[in-house]
N, CA, C and O atoms as a GROMACS GRO file, in nm:
protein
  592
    1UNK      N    1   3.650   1.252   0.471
    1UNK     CA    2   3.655   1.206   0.334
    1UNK      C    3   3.551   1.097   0.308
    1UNK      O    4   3.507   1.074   0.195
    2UNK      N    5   3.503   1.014   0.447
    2UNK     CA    6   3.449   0.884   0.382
    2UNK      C    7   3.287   0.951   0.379
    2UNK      O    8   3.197   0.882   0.330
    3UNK      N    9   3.251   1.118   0.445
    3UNK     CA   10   3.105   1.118   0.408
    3UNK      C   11   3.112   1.173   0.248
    3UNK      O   12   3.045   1.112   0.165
    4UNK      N   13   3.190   1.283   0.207
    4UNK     CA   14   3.230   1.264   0.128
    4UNK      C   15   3.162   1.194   0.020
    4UNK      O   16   3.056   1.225  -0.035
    5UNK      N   17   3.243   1.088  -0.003
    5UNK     CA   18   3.247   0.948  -0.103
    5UNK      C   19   3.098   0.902  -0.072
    5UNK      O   20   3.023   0.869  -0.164
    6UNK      N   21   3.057   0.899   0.059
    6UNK     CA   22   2.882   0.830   0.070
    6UNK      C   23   2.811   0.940   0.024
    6UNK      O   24   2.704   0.905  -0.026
    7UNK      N   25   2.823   1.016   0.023
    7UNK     CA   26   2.704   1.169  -0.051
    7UNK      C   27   2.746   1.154  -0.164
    7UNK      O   28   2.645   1.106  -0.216
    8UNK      N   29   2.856   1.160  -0.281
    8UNK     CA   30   2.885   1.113  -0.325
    8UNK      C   31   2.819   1.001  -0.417
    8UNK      O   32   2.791   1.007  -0.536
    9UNK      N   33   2.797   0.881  -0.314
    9UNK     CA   34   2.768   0.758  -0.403
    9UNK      C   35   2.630   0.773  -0.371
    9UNK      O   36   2.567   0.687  -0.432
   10UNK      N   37   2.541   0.860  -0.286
   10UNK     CA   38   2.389   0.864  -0.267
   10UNK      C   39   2.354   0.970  -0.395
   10UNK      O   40   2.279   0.912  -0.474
   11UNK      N   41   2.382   1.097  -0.434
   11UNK     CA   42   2.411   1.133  -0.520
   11UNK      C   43   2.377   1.035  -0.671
   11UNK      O   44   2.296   1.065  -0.758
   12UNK      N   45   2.438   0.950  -0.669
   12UNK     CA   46   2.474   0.884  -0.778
   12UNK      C   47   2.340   0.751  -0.793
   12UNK      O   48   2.289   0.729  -0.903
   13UNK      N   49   2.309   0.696  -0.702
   13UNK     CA   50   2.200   0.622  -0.637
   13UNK      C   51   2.090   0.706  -0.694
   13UNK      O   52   2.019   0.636  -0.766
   14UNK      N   53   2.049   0.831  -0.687
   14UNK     CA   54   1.951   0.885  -0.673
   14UNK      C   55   1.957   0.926  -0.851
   14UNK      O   56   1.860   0.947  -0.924
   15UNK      N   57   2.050   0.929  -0.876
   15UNK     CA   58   2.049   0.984  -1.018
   15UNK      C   59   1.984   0.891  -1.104
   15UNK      O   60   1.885   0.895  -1.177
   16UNK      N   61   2.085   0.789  -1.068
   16UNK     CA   62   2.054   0.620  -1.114
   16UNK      C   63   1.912   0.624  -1.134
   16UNK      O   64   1.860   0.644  -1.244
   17UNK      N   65   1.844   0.603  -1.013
   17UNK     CA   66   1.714   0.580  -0.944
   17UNK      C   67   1.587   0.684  -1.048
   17UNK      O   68   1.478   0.646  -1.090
   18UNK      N   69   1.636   0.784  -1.060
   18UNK     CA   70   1.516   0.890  -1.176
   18UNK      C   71   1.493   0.820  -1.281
   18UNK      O   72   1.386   0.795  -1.337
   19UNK      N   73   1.660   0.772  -1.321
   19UNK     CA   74   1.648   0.796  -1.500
   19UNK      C   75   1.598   0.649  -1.471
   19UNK      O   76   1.479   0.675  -1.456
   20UNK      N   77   1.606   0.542  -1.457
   20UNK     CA   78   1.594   0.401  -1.470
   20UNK      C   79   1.417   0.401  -1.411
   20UNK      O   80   1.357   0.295  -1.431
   21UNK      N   81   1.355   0.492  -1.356
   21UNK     CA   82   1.211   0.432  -1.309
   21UNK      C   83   1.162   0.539  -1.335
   21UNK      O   84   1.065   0.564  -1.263
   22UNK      N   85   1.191   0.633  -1.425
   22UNK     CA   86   1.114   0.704  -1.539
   22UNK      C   87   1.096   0.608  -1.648
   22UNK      O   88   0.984   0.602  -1.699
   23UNK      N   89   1.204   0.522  -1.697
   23UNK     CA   90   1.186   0.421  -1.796
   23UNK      C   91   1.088   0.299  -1.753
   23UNK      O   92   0.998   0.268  -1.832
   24UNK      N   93   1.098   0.250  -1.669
   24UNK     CA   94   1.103   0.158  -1.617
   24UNK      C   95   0.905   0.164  -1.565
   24UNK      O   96   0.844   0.058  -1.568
   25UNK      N   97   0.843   0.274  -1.530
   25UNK     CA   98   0.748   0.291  -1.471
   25UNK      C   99   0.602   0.298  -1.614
   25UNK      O  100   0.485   0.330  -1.596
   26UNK      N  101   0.655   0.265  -1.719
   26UNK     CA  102   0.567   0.209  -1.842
   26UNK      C  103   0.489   0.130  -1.797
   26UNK      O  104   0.368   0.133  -1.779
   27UNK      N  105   0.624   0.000  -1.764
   27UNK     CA  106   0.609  -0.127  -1.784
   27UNK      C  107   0.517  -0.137  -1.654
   27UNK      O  108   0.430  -0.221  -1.673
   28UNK      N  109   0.510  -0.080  -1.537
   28UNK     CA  110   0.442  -0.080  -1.426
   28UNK      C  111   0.347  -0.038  -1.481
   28UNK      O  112   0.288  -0.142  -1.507
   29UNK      N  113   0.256   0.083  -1.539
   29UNK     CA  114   0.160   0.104  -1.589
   29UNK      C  115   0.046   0.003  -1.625
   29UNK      O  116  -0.069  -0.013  -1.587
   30UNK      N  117   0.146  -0.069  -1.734
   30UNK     CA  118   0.071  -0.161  -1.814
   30UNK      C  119   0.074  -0.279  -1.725
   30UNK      O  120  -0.023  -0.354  -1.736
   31UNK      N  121   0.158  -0.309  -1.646
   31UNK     CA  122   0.063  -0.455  -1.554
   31UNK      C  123  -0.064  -0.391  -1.457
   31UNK      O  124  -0.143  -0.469  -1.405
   32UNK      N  125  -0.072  -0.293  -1.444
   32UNK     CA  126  -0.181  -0.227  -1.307
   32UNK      C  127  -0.295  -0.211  -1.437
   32UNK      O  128  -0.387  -0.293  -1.428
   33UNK      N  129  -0.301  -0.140  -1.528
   33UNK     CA  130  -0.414  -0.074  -1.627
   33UNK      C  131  -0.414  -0.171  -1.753
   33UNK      O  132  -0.335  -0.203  -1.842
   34UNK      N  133  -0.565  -0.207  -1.708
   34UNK     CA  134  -0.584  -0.283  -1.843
   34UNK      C  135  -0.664  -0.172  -1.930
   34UNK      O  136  -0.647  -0.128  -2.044
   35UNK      N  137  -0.718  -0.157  -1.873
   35UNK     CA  138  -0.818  -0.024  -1.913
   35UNK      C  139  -0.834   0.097  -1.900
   35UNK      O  140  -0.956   0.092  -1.917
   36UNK      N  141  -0.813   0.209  -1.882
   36UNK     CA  142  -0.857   0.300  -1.791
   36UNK      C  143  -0.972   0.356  -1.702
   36UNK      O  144  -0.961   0.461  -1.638
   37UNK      N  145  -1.088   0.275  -1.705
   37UNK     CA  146  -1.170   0.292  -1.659
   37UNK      C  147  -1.145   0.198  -1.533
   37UNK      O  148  -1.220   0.219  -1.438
   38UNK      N  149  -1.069   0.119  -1.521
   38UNK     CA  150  -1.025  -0.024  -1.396
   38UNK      C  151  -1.010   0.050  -1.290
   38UNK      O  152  -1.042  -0.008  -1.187
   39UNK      N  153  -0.958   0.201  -1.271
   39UNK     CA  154  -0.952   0.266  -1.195
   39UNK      C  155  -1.052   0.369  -1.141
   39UNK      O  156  -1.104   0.466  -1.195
   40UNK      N  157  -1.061   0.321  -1.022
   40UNK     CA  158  -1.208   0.394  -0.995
   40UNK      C  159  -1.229   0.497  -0.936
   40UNK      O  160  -1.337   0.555  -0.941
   41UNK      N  161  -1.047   0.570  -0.818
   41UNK     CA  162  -1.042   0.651  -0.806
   41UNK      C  163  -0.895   0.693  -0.715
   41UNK      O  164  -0.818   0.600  -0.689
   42UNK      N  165  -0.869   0.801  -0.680
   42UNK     CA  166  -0.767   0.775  -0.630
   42UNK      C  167  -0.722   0.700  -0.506
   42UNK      O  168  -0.611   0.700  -0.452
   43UNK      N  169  -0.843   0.634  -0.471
   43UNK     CA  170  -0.812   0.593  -0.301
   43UNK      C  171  -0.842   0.429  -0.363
   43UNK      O  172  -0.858   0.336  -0.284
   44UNK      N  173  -0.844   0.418  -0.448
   44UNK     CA  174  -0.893   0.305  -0.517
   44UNK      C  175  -0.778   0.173  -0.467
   44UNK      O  176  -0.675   0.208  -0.524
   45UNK      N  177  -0.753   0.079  -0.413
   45UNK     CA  178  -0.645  -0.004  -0.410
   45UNK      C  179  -0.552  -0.013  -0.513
   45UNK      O  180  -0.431   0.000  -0.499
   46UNK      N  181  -0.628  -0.041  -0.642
   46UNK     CA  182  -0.543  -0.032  -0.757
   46UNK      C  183  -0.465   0.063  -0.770
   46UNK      O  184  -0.344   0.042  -0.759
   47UNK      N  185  -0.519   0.211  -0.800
   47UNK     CA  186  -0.474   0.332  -0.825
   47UNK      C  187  -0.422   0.356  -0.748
   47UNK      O  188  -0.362   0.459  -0.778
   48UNK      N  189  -0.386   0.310  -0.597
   48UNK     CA  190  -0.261   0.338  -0.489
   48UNK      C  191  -0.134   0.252  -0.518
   48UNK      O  192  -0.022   0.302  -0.510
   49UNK      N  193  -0.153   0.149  -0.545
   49UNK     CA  194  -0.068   0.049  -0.576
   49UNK      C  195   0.004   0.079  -0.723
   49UNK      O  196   0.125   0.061  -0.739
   50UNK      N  197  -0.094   0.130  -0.836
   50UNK     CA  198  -0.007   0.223  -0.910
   50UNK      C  199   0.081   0.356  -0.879
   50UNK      O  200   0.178   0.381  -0.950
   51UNK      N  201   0.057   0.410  -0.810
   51UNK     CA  202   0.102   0.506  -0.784
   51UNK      C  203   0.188   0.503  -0.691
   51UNK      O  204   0.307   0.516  -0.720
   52UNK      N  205   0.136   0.479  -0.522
   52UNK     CA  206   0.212   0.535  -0.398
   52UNK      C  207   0.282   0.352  -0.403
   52UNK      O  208   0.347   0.341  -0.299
   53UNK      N  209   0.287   0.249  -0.462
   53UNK     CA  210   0.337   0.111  -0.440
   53UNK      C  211   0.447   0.161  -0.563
   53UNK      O  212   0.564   0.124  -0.564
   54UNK      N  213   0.407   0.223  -0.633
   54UNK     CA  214   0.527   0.223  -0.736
   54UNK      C  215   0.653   0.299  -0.686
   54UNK      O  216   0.763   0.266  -0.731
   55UNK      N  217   0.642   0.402  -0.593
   55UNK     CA  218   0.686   0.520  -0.556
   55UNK      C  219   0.806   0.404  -0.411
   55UNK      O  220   0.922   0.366  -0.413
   56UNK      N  221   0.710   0.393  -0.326
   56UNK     CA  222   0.788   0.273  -0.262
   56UNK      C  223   0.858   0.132  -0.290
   56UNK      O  224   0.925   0.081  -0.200
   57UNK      N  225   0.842   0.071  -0.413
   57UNK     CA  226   0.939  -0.019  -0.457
   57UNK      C  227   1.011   0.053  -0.523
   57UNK      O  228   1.106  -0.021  -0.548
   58UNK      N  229   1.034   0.157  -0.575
   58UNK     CA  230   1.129   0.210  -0.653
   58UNK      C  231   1.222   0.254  -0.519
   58UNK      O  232   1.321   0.182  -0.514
   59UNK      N  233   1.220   0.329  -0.436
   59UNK     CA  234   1.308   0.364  -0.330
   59UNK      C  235   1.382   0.254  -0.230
   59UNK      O  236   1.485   0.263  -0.164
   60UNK      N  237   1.273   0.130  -0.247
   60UNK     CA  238   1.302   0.053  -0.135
   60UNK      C  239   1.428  -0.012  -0.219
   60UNK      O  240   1.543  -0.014  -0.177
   61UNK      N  241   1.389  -0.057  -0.334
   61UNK     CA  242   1.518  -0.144  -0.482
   61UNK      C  243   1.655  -0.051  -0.478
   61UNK      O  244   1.773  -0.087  -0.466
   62UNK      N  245   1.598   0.078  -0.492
   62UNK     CA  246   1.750   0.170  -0.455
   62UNK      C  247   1.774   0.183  -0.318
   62UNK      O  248   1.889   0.221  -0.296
   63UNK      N  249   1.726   0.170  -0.247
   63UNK     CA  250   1.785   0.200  -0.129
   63UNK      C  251   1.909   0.000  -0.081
   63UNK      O  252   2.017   0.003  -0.021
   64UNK      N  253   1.842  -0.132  -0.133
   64UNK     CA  254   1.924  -0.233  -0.149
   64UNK      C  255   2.070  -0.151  -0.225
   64UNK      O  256   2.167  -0.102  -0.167
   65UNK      N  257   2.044  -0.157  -0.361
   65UNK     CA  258   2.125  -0.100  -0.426
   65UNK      C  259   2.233  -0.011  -0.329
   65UNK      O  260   2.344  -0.061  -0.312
   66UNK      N  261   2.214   0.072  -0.287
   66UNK     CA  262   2.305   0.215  -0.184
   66UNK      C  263   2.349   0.097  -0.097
   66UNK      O  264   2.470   0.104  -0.077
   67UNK      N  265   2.293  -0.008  -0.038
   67UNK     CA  266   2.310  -0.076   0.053
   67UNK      C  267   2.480  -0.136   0.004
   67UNK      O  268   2.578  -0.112   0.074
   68UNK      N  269   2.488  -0.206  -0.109
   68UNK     CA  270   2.568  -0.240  -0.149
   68UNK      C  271   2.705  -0.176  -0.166
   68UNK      O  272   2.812  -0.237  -0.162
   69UNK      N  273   2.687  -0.039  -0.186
   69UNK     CA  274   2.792   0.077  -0.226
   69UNK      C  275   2.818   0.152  -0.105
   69UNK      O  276   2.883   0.254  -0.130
   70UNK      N  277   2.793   0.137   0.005
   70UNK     CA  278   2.766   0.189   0.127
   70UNK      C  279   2.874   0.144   0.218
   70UNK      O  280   2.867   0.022   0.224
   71UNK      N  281   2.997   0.201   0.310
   71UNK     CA  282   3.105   0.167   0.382
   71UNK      C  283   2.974   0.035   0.470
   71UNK      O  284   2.852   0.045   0.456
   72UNK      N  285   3.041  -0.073   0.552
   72UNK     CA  286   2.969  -0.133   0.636
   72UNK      C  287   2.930  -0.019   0.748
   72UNK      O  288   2.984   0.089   0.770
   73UNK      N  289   2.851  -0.063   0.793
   73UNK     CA  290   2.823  -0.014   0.938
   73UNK      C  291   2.751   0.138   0.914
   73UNK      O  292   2.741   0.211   1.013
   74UNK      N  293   2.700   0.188   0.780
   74UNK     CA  294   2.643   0.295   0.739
   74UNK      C  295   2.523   0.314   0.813
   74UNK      O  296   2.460   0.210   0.827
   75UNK      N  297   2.450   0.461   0.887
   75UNK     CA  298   2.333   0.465   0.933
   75UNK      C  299   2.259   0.484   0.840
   75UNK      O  300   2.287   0.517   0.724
   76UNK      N  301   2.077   0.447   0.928
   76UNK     CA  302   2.009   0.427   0.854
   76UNK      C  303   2.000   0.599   0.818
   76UNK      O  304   1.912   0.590   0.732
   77UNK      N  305   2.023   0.714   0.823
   77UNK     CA  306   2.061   0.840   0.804
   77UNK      C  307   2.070   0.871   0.624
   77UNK      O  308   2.036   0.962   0.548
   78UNK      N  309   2.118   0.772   0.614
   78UNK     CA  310   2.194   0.761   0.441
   78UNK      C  311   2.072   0.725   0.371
   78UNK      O  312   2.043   0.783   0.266
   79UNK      N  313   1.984   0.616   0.430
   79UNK     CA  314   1.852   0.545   0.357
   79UNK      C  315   1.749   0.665   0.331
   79UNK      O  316   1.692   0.689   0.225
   80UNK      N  317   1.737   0.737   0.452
   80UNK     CA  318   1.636   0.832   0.496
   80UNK      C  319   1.664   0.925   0.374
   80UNK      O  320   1.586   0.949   0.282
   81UNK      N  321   1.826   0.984   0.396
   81UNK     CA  322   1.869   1.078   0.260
   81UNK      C  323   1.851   1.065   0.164
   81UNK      O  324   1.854   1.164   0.092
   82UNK      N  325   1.819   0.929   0.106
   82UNK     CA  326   1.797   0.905   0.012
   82UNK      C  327   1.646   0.919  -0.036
   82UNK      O  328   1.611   0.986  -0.133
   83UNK      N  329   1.587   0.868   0.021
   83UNK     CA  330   1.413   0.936   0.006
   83UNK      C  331   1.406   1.102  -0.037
   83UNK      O  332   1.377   1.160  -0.142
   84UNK      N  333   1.448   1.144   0.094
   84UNK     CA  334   1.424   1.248   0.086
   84UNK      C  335   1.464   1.347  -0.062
   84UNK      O  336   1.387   1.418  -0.126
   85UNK      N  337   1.602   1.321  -0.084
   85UNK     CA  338   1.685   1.370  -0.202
   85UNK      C  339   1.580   1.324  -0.356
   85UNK      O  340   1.550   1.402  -0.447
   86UNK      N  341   1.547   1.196  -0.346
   86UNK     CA  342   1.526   1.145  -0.477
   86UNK      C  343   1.376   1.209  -0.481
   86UNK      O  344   1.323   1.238  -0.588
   87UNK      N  345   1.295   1.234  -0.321
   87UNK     CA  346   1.122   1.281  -0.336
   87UNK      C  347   1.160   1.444  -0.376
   87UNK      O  348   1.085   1.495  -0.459
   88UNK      N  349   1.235   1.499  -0.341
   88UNK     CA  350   1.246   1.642  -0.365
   88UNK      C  351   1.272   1.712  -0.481
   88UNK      O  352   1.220   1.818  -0.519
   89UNK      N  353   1.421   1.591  -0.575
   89UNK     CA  354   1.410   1.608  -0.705
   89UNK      C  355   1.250   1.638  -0.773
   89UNK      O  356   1.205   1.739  -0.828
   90UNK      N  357   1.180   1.484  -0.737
   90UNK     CA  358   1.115   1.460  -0.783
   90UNK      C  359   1.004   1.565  -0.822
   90UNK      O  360   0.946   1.582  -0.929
   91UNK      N  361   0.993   1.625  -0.708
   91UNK     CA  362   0.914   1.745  -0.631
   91UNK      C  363   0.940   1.837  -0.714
   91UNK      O  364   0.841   1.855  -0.786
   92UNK      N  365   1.023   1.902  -0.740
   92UNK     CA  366   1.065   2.027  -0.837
   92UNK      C  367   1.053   1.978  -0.974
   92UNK      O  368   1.002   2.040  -1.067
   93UNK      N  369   1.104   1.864  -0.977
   93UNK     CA  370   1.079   1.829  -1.150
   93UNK      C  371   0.980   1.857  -1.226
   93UNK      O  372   0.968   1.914  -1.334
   94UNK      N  373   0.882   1.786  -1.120
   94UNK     CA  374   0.756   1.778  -1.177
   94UNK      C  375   0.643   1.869  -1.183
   94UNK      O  376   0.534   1.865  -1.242
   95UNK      N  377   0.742   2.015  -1.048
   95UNK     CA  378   0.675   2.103  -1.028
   95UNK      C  379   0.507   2.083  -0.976
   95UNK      O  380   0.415   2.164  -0.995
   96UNK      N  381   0.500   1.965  -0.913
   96UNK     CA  382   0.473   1.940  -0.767
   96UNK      C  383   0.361   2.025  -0.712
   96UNK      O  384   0.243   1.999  -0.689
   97UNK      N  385   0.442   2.148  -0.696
   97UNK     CA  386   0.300   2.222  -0.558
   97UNK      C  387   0.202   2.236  -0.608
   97UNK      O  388   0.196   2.282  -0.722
   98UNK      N  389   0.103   2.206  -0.546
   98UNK     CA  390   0.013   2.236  -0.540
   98UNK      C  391  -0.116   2.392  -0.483
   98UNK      O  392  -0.142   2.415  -0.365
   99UNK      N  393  -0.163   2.457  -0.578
   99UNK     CA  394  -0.226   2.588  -0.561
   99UNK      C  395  -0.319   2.547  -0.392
   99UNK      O  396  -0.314   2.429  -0.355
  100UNK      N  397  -0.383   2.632  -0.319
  100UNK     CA  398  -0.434   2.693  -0.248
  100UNK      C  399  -0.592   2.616  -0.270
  100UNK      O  400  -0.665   2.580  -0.178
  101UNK      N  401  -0.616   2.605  -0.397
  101UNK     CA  402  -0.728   2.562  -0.460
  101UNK      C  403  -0.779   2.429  -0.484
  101UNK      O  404  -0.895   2.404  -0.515
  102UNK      N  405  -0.694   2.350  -0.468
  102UNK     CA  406  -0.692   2.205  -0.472
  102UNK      C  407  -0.761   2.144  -0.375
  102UNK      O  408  -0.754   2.189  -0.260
  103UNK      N  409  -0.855   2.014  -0.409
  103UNK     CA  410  -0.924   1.927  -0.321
  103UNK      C  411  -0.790   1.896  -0.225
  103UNK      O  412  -0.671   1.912  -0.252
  104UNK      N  413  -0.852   1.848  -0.110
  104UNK     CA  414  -0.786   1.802   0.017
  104UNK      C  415  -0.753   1.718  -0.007
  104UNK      O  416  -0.632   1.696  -0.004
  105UNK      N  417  -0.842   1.626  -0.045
  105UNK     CA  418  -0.802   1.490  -0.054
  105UNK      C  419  -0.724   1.436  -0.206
  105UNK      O  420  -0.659   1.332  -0.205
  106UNK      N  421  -0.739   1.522  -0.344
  106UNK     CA  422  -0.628   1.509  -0.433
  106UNK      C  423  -0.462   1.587  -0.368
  106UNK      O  424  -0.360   1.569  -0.435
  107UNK      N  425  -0.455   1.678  -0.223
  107UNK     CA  426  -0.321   1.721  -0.226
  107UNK      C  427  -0.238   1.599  -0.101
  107UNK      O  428  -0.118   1.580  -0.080
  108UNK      N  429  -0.367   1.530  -0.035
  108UNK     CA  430  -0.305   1.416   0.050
  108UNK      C  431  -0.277   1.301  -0.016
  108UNK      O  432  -0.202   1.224   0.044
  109UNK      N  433  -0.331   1.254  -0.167
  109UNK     CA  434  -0.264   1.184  -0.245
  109UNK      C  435  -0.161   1.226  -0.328
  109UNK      O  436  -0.082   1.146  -0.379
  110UNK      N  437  -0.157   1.362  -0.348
  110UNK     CA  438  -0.038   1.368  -0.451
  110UNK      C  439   0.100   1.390  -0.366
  110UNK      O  440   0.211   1.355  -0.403
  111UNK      N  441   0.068   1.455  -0.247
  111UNK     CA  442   0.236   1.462  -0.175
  111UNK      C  443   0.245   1.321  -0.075
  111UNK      O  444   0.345   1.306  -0.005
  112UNK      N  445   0.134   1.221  -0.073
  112UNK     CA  446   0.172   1.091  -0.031
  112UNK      C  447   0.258   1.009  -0.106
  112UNK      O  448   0.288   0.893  -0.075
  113UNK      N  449   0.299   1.072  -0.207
  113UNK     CA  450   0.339   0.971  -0.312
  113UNK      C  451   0.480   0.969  -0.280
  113UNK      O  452   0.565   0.881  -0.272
  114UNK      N  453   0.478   1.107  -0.263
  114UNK     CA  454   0.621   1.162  -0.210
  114UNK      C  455   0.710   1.132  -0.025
  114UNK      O  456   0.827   1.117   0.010
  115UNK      N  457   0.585   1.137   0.042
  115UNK     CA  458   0.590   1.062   0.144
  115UNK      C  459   0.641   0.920   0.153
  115UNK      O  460   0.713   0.881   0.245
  116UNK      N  461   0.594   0.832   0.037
  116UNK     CA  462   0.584   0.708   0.047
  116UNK      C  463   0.688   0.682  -0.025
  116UNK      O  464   0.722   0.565  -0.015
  117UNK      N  465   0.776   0.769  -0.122
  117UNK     CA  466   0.940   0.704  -0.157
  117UNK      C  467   1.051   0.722   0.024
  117UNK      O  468   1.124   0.631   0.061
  118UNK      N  469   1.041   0.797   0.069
  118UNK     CA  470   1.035   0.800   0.194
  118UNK      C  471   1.007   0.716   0.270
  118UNK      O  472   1.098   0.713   0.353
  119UNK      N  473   0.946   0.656   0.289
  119UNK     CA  474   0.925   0.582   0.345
  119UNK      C  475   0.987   0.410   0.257
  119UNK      O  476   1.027   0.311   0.317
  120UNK      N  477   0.979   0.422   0.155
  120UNK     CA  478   1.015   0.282   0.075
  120UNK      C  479   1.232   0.272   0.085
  120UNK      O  480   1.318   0.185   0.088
  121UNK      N  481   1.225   0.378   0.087
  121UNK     CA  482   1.368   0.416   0.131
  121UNK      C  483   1.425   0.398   0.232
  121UNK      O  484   1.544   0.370   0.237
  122UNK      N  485   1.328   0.415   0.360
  122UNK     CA  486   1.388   0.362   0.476
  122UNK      C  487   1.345   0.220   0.554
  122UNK      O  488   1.370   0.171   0.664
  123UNK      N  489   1.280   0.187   0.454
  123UNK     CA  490   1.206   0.023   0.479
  123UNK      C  491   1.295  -0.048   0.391
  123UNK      O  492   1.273  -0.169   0.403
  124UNK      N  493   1.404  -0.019   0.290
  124UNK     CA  494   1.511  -0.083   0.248
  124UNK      C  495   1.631  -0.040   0.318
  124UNK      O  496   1.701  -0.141   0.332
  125UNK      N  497   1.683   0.053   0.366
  125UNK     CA  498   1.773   0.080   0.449
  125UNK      C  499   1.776  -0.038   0.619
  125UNK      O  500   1.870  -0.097   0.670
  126UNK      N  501   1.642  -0.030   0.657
  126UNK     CA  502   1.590  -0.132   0.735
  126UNK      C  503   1.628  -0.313   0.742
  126UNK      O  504   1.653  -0.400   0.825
  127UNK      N  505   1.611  -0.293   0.584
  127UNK     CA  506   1.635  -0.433   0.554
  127UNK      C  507   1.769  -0.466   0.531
  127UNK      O  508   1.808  -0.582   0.540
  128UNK      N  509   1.831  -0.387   0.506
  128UNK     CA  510   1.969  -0.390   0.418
  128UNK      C  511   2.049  -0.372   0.584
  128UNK      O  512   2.128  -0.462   0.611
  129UNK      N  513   2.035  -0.284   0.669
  129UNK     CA  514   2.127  -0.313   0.788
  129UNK      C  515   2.097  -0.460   0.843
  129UNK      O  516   2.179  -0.547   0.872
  130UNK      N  517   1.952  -0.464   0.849
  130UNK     CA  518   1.904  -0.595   0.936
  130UNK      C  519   1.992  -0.745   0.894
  130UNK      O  520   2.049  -0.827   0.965
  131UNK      N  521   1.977  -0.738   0.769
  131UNK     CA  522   2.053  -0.837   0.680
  131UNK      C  523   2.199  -0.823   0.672
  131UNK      O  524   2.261  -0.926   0.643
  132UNK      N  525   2.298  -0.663   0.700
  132UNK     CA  526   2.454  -0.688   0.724
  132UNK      C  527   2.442  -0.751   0.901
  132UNK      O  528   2.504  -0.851   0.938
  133UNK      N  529   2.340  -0.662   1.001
  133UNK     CA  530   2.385  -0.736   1.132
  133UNK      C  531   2.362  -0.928   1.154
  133UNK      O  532   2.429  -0.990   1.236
  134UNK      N  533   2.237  -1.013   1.046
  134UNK     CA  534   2.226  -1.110   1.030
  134UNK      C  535   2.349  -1.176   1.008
  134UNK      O  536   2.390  -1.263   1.084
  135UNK      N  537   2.413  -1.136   0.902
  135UNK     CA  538   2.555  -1.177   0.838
  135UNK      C  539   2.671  -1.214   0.873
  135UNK      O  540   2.747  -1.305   0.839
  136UNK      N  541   2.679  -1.051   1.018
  136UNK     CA  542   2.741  -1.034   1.071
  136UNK      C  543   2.786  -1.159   1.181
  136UNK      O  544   2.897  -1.203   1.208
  137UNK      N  545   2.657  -1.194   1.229
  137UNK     CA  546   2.620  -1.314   1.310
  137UNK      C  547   2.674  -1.395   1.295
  137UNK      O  548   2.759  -1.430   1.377
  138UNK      N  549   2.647  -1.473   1.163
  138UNK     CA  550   2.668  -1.549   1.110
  138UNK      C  551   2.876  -1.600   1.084
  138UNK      O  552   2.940  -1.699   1.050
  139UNK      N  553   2.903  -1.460   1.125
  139UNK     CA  554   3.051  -1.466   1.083
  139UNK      C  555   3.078  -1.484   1.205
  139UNK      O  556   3.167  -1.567   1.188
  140UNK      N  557   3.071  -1.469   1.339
  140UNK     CA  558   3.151  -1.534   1.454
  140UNK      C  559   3.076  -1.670   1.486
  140UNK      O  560   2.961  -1.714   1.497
  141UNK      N  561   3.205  -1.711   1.494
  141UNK     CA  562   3.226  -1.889   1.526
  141UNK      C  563   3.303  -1.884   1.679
  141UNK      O  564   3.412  -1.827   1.678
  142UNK      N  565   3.272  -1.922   1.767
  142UNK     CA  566   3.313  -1.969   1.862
  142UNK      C  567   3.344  -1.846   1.984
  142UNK      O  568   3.401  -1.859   2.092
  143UNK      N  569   3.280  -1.717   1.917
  143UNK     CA  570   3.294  -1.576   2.016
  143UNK      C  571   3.415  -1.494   1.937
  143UNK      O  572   3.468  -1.393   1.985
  144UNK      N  573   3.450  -1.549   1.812
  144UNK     CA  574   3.546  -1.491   1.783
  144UNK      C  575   3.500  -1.485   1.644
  144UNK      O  576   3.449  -1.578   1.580
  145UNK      N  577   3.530  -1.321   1.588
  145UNK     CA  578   3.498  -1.338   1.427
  145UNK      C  579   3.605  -1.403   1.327
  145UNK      O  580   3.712  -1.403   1.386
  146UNK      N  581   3.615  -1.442   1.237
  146UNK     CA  582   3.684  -1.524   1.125
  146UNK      C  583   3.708  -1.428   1.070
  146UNK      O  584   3.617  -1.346   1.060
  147UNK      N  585   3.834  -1.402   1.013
  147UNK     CA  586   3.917  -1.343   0.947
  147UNK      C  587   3.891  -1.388   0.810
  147UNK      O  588   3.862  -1.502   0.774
  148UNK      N  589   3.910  -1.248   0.713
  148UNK     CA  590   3.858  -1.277   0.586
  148UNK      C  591   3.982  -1.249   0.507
  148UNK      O  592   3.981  -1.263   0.384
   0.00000   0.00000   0.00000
């Protein structure tokens, strides 16, 4: 029952996670582009940081988030799922594949993007255990944990 309730609440995480940084990814726009010409290409720092930086703070913010809604002691399994689930939506949504015909180097930026919620997903899952076992620490006093 309790994976359940965590598929469940990843599910729900991921749903969250579309609709809120479809909205939300304007406002990212407009701090990266003053212009459109500022961008010089896709390997450009800027134009990665718009793109594959946007892709990874959005997963890494939900993956805190899941952190919170998550039984204690959750693997990082759940973080990973979560990448994966929210890049795959993403993937079909946007209808994604790419033809046969495509530069090399536009199909290693466009499915990096997808790579890199993946990765922003399990670099918050990362953080989010690191910070319950910190906590955890923090709660035994004398070899013995404190009762809550």
């Amino acid at each position: 029952m309790r994976t359940v309730r965590v598929g469940v609440t990843l599910i729900a995480v991921v749903l969250a996670t579309l609709l809120l940084s479809n909205y939300l990814q304007e406002f990212w726009v407009r701090a990266f582009v003053d212009n459109p010409e500022a961008t010089s290409g896709w390997w450009s720092p800027r134009w990665l940081g718009l793109t594959w930086g946007w892709d990874t703070l959005v997963t890494l913010v939900a993956a805190l988030g899941l952190a919170l809604l998550l039984p204690r002691g959750s693997s990082i399994w759940w973080y990973v799922g979560l990448g994966v689930v929210y890049a795959l939506i993403r993937l079909i949504a946007q209808g994604g594949f790419q033809g046969l015909s495509t530069d090399l180097g536009f199909s290693f930026w466009h499915y990096g993007s997808y790579v890199m919620s993946v990765i922003g997903a399990t670099l918050g899952g990362g953080v989010a255990i690191g910070l319950g076992a910190w906590r955890r620490r923090l709660t035994i006093v004398g070899g013995v944990r404190e009762s809550r």
